[in-house]
Z-matrix of the N, CA and C atoms (Angstrom, degrees):
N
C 1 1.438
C 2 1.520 1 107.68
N 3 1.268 2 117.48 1 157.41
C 4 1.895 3 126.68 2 -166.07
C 5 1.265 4 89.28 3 -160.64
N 6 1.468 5 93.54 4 151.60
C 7 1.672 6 108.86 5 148.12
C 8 1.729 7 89.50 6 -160.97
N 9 1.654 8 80.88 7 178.59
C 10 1.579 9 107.38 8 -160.00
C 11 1.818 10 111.76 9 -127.76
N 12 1.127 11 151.97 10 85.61
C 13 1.142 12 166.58 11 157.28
C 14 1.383 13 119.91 12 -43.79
N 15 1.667 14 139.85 13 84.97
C 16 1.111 15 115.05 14 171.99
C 17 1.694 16 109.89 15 -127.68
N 18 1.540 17 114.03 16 168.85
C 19 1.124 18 97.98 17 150.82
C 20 1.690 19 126.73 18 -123.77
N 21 1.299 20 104.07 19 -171.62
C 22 1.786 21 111.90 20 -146.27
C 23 1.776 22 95.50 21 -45.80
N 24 1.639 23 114.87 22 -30.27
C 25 1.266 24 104.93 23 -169.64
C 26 1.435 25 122.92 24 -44.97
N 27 1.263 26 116.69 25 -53.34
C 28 1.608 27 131.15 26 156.61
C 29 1.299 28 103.93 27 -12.36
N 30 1.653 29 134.45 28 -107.73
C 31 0.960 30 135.72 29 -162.70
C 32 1.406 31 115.86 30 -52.80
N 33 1.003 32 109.44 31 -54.94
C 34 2.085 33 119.72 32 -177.62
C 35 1.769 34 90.25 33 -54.57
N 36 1.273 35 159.99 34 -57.06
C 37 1.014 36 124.92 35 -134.98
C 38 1.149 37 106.19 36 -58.34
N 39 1.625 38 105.35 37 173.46
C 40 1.285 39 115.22 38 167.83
C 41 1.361 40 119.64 39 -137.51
N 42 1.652 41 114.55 40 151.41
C 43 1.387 42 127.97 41 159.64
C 44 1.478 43 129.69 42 -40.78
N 45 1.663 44 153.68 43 161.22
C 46 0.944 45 124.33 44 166.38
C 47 1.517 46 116.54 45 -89.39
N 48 1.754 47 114.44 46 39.14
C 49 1.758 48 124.88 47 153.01
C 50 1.581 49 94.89 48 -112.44
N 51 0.672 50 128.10 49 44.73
C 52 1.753 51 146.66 50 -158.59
C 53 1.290 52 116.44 51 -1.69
N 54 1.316 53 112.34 52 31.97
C 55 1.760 54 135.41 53 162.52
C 56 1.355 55 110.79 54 -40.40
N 57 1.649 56 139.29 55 126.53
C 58 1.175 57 129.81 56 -156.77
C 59 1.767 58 77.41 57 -91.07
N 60 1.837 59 101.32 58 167.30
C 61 1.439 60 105.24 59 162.15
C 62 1.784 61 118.32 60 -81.31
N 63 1.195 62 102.30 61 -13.27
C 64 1.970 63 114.57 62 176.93
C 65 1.354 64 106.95 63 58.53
N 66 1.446 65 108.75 64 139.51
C 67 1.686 66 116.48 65 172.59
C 68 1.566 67 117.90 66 -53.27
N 69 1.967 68 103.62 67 -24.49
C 70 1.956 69 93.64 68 -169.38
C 71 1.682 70 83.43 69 -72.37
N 72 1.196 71 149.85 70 -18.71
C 73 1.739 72 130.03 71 -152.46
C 74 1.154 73 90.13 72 -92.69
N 75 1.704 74 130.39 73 -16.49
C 76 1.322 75 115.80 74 -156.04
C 77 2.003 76 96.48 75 -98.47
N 78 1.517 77 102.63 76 -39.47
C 79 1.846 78 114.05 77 170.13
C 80 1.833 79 105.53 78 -41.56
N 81 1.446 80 94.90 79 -53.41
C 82 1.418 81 98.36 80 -177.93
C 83 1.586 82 130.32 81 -57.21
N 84 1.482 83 104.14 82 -30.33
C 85 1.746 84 109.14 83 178.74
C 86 1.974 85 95.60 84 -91.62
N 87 1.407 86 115.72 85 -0.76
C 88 1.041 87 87.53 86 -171.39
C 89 1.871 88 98.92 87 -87.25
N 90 1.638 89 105.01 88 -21.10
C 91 1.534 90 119.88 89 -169.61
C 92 1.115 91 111.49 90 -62.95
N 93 1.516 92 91.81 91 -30.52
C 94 1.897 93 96.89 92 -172.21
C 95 1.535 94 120.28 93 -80.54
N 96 1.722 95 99.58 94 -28.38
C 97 1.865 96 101.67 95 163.08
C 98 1.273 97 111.14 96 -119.73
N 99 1.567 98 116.81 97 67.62
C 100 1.710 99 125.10 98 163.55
C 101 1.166 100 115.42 99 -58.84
N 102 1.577 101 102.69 100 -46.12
C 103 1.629 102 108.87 101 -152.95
C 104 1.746 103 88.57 102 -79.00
N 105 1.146 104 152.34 103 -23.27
C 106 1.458 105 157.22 104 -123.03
C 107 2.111 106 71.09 105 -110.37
N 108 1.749 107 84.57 106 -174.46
C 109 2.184 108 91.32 107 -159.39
C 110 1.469 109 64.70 108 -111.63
N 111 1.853 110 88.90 109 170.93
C 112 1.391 111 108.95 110 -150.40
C 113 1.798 112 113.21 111 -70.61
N 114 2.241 113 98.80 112 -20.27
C 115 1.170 114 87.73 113 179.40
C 116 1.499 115 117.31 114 -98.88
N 117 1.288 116 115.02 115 34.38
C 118 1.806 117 111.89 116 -168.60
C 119 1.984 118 77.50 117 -119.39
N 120 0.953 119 153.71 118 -25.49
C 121 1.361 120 153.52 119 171.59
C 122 1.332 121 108.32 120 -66.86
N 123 1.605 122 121.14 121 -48.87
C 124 1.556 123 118.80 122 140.29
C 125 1.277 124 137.25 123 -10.10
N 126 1.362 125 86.26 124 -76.84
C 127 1.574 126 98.82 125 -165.50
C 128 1.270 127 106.96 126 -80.60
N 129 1.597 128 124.81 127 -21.99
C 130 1.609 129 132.20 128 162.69
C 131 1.741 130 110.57 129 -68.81
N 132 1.007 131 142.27 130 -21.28
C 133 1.268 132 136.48 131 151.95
C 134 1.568 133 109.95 132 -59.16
N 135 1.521 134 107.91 133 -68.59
C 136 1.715 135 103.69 134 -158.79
C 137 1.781 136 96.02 135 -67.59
N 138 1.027 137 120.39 136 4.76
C 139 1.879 138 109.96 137 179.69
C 140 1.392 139 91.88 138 -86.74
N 141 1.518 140 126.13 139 -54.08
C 142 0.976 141 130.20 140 172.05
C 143 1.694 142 126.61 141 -34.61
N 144 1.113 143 95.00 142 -38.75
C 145 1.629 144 102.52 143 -173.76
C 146 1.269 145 106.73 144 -97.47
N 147 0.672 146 139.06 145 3.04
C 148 1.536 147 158.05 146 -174.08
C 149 1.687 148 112.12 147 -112.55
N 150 1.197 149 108.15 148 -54.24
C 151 1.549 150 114.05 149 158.74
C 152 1.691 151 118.95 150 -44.57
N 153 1.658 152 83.36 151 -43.27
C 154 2.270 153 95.31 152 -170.18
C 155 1.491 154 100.68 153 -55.01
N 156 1.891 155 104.36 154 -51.99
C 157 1.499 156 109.00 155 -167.49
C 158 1.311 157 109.83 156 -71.80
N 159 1.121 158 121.96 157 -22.80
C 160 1.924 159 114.22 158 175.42
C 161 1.612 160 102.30 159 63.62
N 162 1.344 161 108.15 160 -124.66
C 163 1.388 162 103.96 161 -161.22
C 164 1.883 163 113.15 162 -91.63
N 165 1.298 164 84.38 163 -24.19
C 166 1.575 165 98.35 164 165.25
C 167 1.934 166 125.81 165 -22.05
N 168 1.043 167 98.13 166 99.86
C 169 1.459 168 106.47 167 -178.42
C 170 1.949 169 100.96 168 -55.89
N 171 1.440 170 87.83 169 155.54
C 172 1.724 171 94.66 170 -159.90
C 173 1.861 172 105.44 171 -94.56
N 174 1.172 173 130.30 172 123.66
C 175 1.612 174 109.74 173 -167.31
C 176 1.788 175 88.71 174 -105.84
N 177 1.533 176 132.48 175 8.21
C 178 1.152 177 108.49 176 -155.15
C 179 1.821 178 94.34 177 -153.60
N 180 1.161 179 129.30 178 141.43
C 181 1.340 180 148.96 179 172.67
C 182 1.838 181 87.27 180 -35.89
N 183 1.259 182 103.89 181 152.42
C 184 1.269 183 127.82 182 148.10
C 185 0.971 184 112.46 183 -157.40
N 186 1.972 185 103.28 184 127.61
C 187 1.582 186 116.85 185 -151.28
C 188 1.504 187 85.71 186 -145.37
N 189 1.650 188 123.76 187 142.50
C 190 0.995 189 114.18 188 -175.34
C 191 1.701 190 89.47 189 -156.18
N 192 1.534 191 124.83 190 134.02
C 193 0.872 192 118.58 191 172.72
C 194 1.931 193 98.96 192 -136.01
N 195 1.516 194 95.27 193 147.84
C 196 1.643 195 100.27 194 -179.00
C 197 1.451 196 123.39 195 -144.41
N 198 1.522 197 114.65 196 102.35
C 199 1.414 198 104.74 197 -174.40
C 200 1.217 199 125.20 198 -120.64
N 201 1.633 200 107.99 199 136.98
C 202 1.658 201 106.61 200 -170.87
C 203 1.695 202 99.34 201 -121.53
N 204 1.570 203 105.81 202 159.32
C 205 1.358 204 109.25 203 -143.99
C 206 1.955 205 67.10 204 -116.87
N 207 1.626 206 107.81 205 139.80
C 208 1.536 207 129.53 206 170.60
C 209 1.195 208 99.18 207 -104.05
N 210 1.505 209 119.43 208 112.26
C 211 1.539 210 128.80 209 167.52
C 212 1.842 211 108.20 210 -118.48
N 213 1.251 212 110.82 211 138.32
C 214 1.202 213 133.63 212 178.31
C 215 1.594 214 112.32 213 -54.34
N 216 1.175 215 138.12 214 167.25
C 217 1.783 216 128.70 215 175.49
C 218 1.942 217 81.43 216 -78.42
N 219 1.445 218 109.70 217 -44.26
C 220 1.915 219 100.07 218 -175.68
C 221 1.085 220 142.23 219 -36.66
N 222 2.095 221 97.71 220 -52.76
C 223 1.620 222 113.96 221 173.93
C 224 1.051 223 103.62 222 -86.67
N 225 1.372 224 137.47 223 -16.65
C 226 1.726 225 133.39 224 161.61
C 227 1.633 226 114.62 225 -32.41
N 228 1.506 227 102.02 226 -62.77
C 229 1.732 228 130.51 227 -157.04
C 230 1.504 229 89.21 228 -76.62
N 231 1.535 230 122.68 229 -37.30
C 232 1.635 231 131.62 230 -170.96
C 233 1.678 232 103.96 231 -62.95
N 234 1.518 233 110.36 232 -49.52
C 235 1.435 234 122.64 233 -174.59
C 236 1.426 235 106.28 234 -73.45
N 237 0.861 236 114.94 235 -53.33
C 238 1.332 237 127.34 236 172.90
C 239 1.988 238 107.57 237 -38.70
N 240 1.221 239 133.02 238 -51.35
C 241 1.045 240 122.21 239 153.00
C 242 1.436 241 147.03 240 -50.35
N 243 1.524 242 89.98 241 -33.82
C 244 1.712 243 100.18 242 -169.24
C 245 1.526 244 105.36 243 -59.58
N 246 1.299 245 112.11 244 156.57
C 247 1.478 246 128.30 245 156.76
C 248 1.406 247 106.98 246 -83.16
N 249 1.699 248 99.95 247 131.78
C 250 1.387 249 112.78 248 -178.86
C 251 1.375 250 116.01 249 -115.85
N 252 1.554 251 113.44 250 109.73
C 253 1.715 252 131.19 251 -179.85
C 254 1.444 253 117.57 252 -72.73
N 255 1.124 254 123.48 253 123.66
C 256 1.790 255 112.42 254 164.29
C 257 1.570 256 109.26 255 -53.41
N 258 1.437 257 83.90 256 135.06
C 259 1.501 258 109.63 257 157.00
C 260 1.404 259 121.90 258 -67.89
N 261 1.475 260 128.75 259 118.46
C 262 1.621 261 108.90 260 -179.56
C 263 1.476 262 109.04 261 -119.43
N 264 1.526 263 128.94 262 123.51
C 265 1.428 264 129.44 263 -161.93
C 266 1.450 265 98.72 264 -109.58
């Protein structure tokens, strides 16, 4: 299991042709280092975005959080059995 946490700074930055960097460029560096741990996919996004903006002074947070869940081949095969109930909120 993963998820991905960002805020608007990510996508909105911009280049100095003030080209945003966009969430698909940011999905894409994340596809390209899945297999990598959750904080080297991190730090390979914000290099990335940071690269886009070049010298471009920053007007906006860039916050990026990324978490991947380490399961065993055991609790894999374990989960993999269980019966799964809805949650009702």
């Amino acid at each position: 299991m993963s998820n991905g946490f960002y805020t608007d700074g990510i996508p909105k930055a911009k280049d100095l042709d003030k080209v945003m960097y966009n969430a698909q460029r940011m999905c894409e560096v994340i596809s390209h280092n899945w297999h990598k741990s959750a904080q080297e996919i991190k730090e390979a996004v914000i290099a990335e975005v940071r690269r886009h903006i070049g010298k471009q002074n920053v007007f906006d947070d860039i916050t990026l959080l990324v978490l991947k869940r380490q399961d065993s081949v055991a609790e894999s095969v374990q989960d993999q059995q269980k019966v799964i109930s809805p949650t009702v909120y």
